[in-house]
C-alpha positions in Angstrom: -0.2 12.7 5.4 1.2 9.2 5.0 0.6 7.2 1.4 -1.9 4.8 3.3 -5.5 4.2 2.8 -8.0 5.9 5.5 -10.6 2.9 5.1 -8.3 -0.3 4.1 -4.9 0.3 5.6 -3.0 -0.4 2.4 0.5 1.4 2.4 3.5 0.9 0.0 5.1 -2.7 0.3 8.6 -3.4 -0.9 9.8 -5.5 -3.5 13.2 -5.9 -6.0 13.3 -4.2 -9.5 15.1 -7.1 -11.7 17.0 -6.0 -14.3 17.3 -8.2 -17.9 20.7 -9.5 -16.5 18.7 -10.5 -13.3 20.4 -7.7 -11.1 17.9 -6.6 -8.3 17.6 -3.7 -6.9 15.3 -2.5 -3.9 11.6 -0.3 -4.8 8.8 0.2 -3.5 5.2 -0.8 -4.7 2.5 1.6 -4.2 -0.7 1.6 -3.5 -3.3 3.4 -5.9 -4.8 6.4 -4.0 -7.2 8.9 -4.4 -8.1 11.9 -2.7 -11.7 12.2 -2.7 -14.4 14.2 -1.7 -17.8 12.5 -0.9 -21.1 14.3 0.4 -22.2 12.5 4.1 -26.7 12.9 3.7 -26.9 12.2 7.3 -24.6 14.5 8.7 -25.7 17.1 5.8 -21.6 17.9 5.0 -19.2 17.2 3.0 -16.1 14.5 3.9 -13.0 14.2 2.7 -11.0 11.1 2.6 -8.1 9.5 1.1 -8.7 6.2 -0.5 -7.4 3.3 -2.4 -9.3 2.0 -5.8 -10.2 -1.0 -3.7 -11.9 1.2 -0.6 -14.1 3.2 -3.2 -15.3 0.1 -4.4 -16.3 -0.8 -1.1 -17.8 2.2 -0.1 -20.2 1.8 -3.6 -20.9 -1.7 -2.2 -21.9 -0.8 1.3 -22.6 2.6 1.5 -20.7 5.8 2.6 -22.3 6.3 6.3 -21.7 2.3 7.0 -18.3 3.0 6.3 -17.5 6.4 8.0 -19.1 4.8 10.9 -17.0 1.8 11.3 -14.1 4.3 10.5 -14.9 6.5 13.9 -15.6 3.4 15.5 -11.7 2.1 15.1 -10.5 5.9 16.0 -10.1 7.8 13.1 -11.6 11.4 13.0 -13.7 12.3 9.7 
């Protein structure tokens, strides 16, 4: 599986390493993600996902089944 988040899209970005003399070079920046298990009340099983930091915040601010829910709705298969 790809380095991109499941619930915010975030994938690695590309930038220039600069060197004290100023001598860039390419690299990329990426995102901070987690592999994480979460347990779905409604559906009585367990879901896995892969995650940024940013989407676990938001699934503590609006709940796990909002978001696995909007995820299915856009196509993804949890």
């Amino acid at each position: 599986m790809a380095r991109v988040c499941q619930v915010t899209g975030k994938r690695p970005i590309t930038g220039h390493k600069v060197s004290h003399s100023n001598i860039k070079t390419k690299r990329r920046f990426l995102p901070n993600l987690q592999t994480k298990r979460f347990f779905l009340a409604e559906e009585d099983k367990w879901v896995t996902i892969k995650l940024s930091s940013e989407a676990i915040r938001t699934i503590n601010k609006n709940g796990l089944y909002s978001v696995v829910k909007e995820l299915r709705k856009s196509g993804v298969s949890i």
